[in-house]
VOLUM-365693 format. One line per 5 residues: number of its first residue (from 1); their letters; for each residue x, y, z of N, C-alpha, C. Coordinates in steps of 0.001 Angstrom, whole numbers. Layout:
NUM> a> X Y Z X Y Z X Y Z ~ ...
END
This chain:
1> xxxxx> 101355 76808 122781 101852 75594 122146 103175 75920 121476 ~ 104454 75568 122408 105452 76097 121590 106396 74606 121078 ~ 106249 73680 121070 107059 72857 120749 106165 72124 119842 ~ 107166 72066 118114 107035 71657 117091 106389 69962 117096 ~ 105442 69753 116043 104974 68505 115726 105902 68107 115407
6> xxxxx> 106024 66445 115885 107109 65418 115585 106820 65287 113945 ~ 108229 64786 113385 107679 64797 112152 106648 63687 111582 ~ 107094 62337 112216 106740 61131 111963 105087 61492 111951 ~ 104654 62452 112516 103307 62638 112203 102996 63322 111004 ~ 103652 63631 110485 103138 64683 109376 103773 63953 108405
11> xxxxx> 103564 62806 107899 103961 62078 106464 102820 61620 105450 ~ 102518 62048 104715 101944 62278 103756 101373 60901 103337 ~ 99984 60154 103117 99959 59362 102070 100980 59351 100768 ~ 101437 58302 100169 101712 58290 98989 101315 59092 97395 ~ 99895 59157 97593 99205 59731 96309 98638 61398 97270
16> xxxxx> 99677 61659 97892 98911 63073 98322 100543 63920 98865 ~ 99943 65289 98629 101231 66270 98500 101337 66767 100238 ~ 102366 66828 100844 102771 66800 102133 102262 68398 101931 ~ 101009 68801 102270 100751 70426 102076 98948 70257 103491 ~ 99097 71695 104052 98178 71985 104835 96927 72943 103959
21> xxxxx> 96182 72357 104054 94692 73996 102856 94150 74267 104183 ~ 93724 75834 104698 93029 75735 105269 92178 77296 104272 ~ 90547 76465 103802 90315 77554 103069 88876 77757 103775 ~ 88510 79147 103583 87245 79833 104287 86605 80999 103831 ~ 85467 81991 104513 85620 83039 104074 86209 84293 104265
26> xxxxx> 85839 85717 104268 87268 86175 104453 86671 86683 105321 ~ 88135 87423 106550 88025 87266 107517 87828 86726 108798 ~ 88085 85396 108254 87824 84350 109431 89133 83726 110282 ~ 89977 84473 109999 91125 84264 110467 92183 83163 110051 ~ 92305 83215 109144 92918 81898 108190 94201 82237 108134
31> xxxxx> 94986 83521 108077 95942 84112 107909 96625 83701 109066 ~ 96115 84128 110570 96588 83668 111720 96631 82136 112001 ~ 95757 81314 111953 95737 80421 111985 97059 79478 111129 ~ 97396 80189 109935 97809 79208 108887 99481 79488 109361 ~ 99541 80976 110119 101044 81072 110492 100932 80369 111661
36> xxxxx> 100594 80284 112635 100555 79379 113868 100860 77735 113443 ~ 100032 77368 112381 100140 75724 112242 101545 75545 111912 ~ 101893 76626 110673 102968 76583 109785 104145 76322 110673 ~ 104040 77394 111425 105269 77567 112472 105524 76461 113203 ~ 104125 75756 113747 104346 74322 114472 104976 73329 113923
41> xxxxx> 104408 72989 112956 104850 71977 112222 105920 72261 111128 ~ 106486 73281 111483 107869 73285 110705 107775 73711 109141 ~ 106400 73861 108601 106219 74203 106999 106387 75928 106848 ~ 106031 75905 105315 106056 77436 105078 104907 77442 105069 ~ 104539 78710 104810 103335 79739 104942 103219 80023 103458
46> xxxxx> 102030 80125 103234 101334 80364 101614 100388 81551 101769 ~ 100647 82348 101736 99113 83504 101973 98509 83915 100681 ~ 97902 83164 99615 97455 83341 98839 96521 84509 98478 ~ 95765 84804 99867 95132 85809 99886 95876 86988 99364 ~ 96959 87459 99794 97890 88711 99575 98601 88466 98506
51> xxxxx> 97956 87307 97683 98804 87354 96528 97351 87925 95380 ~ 96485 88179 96073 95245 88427 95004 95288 89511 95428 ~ 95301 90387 96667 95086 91399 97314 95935 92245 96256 ~ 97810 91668 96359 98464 92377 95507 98325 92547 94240 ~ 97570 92094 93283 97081 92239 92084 96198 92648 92088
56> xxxxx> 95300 93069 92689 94101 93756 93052 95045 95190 92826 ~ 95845 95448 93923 96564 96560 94131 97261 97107 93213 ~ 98280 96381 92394 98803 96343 91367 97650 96853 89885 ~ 96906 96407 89602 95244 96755 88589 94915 98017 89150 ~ 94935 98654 90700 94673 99839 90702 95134 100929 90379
61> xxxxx> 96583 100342 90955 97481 102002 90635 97806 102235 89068 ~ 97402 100796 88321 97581 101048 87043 96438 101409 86370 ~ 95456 101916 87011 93667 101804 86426 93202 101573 85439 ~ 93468 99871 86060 92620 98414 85162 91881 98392 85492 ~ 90553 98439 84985 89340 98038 85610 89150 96455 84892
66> xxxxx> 89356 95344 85945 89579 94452 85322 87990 93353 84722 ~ 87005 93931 85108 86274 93472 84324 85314 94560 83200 ~ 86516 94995 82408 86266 95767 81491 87162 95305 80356 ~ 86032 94604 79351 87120 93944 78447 87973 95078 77888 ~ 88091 96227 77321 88907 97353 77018 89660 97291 77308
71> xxxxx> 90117 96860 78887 91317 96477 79558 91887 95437 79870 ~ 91448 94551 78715 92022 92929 78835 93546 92902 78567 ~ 93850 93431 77194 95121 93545 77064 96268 94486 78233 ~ 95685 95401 78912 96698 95830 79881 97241 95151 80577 ~ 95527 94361 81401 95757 93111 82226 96775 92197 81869
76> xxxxx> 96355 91529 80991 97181 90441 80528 98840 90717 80424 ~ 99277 92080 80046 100512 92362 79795 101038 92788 82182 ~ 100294 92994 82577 100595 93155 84096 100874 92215 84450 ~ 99964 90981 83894 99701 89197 84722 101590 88965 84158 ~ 101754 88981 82739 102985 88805 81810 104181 89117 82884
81> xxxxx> 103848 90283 83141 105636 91188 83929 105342 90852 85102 ~ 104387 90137 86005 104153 89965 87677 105175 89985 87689 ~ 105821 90779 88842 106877 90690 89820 105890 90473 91455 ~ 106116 89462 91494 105121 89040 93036 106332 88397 94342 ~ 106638 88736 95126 107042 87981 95930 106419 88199 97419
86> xxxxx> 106917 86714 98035 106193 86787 99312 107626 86490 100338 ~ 107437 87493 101613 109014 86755 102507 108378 86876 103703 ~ 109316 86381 104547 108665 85794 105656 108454 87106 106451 ~ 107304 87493 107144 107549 88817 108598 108971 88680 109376 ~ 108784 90100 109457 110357 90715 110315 109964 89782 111455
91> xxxxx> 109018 89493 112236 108656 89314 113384 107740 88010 113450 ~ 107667 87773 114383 106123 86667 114366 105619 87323 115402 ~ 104227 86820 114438 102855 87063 114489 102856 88246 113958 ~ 103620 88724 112837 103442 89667 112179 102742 89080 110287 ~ 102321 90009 109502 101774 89414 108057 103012 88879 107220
96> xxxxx> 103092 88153 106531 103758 88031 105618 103978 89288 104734 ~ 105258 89324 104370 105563 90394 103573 105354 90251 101760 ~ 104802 91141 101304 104673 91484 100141 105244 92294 99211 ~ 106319 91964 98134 106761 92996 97416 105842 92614 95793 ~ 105687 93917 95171 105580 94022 93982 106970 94727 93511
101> xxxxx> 107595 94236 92146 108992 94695 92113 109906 95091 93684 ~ 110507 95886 93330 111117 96558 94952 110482 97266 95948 ~ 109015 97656 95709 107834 98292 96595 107572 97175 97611 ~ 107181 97499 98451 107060 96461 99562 105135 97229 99703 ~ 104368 96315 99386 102956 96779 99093 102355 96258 100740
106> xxxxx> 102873 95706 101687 102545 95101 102768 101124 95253 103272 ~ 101589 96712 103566 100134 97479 104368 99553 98568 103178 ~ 99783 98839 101754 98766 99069 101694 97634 97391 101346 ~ 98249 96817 100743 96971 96055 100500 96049 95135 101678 ~ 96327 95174 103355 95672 95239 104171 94604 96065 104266
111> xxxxx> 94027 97171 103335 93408 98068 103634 91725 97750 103374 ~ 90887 98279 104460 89600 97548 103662 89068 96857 102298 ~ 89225 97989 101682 89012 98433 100257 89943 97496 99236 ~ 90807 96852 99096 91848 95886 98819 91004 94075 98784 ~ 90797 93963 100106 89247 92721 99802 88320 92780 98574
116> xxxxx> 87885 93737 98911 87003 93766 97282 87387 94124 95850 ~ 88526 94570 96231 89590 94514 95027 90109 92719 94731 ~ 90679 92382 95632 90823 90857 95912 89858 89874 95178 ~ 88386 90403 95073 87600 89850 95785 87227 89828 93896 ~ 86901 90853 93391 87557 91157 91897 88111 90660 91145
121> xxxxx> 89466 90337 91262 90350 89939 91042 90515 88090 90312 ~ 90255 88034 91460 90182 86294 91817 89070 85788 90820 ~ 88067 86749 90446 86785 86135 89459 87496 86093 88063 ~ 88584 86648 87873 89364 86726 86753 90194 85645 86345 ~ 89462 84675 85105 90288 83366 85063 91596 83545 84642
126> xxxxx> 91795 84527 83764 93902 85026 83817 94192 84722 84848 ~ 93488 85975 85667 94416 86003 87232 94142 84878 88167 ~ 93416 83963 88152 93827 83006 88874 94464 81838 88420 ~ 94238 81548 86480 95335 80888 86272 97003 81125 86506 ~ 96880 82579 86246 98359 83139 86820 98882 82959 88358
131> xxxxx> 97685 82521 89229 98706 82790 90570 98249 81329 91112 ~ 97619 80174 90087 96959 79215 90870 98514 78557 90422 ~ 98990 78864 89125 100421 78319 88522 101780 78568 89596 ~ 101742 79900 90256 102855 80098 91088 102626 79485 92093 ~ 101519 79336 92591 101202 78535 93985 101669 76371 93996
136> xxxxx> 101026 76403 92672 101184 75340 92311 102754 74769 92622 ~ 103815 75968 91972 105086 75646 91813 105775 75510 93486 ~ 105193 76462 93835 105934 76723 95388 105403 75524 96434 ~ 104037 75047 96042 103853 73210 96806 104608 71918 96349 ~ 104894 72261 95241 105919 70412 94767 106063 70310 95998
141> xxxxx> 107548 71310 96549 108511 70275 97640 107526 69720 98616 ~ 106042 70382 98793 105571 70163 99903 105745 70898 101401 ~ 105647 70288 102402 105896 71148 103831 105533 72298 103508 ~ 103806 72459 103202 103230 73725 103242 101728 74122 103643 ~ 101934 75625 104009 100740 75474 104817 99996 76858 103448
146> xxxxx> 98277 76139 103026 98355 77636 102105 96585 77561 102849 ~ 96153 78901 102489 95058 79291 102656 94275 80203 101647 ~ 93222 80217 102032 92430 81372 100608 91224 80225 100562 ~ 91016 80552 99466 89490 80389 98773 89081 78688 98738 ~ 90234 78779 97715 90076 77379 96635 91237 76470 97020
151> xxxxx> 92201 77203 98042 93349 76164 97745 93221 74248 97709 ~ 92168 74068 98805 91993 72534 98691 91122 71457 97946 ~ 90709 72521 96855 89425 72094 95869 90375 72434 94887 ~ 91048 73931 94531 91343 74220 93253 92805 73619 92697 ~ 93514 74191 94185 95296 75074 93677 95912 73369 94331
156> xxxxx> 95192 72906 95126 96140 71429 95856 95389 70481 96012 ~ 94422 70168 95289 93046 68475 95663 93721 67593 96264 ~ 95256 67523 95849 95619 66516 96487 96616 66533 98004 ~ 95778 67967 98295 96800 67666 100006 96214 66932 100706 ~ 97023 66622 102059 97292 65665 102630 95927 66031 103471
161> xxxxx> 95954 67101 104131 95567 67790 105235 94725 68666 104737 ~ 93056 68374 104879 92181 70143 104318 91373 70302 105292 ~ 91503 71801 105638 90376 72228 106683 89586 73250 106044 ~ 88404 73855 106696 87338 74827 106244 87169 75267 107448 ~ 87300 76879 107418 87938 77437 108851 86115 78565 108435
166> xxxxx> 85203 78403 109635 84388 79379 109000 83897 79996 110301 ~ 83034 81343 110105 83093 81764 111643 81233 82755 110701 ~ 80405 83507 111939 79684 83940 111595 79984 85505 110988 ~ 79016 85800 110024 79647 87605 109355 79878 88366 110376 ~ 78838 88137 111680 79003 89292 112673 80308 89031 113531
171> xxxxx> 80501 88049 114019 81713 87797 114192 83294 88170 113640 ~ 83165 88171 112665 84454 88523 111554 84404 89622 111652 ~ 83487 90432 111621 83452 91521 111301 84294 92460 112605 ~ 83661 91699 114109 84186 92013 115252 85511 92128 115430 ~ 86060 90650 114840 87729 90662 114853 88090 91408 113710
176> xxxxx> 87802 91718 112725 88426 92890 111175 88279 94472 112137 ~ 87308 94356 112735 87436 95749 113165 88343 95897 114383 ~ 88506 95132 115314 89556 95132 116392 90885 95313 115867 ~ 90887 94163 114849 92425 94214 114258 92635 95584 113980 ~ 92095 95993 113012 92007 97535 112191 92466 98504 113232
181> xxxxx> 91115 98609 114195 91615 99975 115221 93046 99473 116283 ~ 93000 98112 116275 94745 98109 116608 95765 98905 115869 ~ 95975 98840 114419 97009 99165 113905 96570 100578 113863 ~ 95754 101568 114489 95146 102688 114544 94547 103428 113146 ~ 93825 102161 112781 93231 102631 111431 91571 103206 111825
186> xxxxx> 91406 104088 111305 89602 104162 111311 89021 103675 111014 ~ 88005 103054 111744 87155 101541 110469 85304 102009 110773 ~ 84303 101667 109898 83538 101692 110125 82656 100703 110242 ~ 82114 99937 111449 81364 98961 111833 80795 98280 110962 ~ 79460 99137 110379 78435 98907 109976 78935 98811 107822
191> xxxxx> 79947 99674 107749 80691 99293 106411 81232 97957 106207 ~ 82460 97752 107277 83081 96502 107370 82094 95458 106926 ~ 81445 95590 107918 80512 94646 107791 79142 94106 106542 ~ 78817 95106 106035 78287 94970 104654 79470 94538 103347 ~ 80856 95375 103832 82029 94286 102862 82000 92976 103091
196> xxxxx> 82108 92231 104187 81970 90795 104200 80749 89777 103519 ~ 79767 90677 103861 78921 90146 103792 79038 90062 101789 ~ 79038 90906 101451 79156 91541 99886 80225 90397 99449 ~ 81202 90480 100000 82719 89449 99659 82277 88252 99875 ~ 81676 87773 100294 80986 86245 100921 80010 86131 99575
201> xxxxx> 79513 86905 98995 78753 86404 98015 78914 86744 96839 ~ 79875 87393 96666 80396 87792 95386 81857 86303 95472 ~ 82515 86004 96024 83288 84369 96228 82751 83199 96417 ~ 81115 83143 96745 80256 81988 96513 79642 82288 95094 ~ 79198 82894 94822 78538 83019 93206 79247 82826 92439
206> xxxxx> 80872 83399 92355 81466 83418 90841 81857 82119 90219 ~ 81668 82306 89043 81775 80920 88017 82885 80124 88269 ~ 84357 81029 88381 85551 80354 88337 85758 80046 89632 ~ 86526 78824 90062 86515 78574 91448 85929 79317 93075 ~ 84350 79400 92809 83625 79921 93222 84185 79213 95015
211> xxxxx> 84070 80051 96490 83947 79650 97569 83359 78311 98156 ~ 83496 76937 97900 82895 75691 98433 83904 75326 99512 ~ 83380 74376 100297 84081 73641 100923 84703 71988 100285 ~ 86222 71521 100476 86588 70381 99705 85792 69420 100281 ~ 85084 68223 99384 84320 67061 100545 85187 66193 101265
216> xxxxx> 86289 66758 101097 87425 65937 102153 87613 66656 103142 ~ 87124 67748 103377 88054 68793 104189 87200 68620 105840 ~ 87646 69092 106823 87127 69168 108067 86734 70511 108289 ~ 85715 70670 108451 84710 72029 108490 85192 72260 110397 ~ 85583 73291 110583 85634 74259 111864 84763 75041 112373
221> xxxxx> 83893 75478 112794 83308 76564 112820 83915 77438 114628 ~ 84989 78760 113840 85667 79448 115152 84345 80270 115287 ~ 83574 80216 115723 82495 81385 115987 82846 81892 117724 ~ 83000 80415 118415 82251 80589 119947 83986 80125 119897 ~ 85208 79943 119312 85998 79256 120037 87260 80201 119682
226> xxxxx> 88718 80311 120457 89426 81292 119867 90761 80463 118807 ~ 91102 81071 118661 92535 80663 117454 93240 79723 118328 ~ 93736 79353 119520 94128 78679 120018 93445 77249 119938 ~ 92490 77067 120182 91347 76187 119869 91551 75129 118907 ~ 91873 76383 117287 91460 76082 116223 92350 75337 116064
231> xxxxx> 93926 76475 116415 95006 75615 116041 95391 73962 116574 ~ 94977 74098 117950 95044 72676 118520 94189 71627 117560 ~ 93207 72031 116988 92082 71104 116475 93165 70431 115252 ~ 93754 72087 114490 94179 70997 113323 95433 70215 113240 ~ 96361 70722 114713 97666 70005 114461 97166 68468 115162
236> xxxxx> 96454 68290 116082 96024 67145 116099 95478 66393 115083 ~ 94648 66898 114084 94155 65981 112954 95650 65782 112006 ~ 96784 66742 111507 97792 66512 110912 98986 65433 111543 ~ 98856 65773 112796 99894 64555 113850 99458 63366 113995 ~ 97575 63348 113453 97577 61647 113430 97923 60938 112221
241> x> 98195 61617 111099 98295 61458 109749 97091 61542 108920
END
């Protein structure tokens, strides 16, 4: 699918923000998906995920243990100085790029172990008031595509466009580990896979914008179908308005 949605399809109700949510659990391919739509329809890309990942990352090398009140005040003074930015991949179909200050944190926070740091993270009402505020700022103009947890319940209720992208644990787990031994990482099956499962219920349980689906949103399930699929499903629901 290489030629862009007309725009006349993608105009926003009045009382709703010209923005795409597609939120799920992790590993379900939301990342790919959300650059594919983005790219179609001409918006930016929001990877919210790698914006928790990087504070995850950021709390480590500084060893915050962030649900240790002892270390509230460190936290809070890290959330204070965020230097977070996100730029677009050298390439497509490459990740969005991640700097903390001038470090470019890209690939480490792809790393298994970084999810459940993420995963951490995000239960932390600082840290998600801190990055639900930057997210917030970067949707005004609109023409955006974001993904993660909460974006269409928490960070945007009022987009235009919400999907719920969900696939089975064993499944995810299949594509996290393919991806992985692509970039020639060592992964372990039967680990991976108890992380998801662990991350799936440690993001449905927690108090603060716990894992739901929006009751507006259009539930997907990619189990049996591939990213191509998905993507067709949602630029058709965005091109009818």
């Amino acid at each position: 699918m290489s030629e862009q949605m007309p725009e006349q399809g993608t105009n926003a109700a009045p009382d709703k923000l010209r923005v795409v949510t597609i939120d799920g659990p992790s590993g379900v391919g939301k990342s790919t998906v959300s650059r594919r739509v983005a790219a179609e329809l001409g918006f930016t890309y929001l990877d919210t995920g790698a914006m928790y990942r990087a504070v995850g990352y950021a709390c480590a090398q500084a060893g915050i243990e962030v649900d240790d009140p002892a270390h509230q005040e460190a936290l809070n003074k890290l959330l204070a100085e965020l230097d977070l930015r996100l730029l677009p991949p050298e390439k497509e179909g490459d990740e969005v790029r991640v700097f903390l200050g001038d470090e470019e944190v890209s690939a480490a926070i792809r790393m298994p172990e970084m999810s459940m740091a993420a995963s951490q993270v995000s239960a932390v009402p600082t840290v998600r008031a801190r990055l639900t505020v930057m997210q917030q700022e970067m949707g005004k103009a609109g023409g955006l595509v974001a993904d993660g947890r909460d974006t269409g319940t928490v960070v945007f209720p009022q987009a235009a466009w919400k999907f719920y992208l969900d696939a089975s644990p064993e499944e995810r787990c299949r594509r996290r580990v393919a991806q992985l031994r692509e970039r020639g990482q060592e992964v372990d099956e039967q680990e991976t896979l108890a992380q998801i499962i662990e991350r799936d219920r440690n993001d449905q349980e927690r108090t603060i914008a716990p894992l739901v689906m929006a009751a507006d949103a259009l539930h997907i399930d990619s189990s049996h179908i591939n990213a191509d699929e998905v993507v067709a499903r949602m630029l058709e629901v965005v091109s009818s308005g």
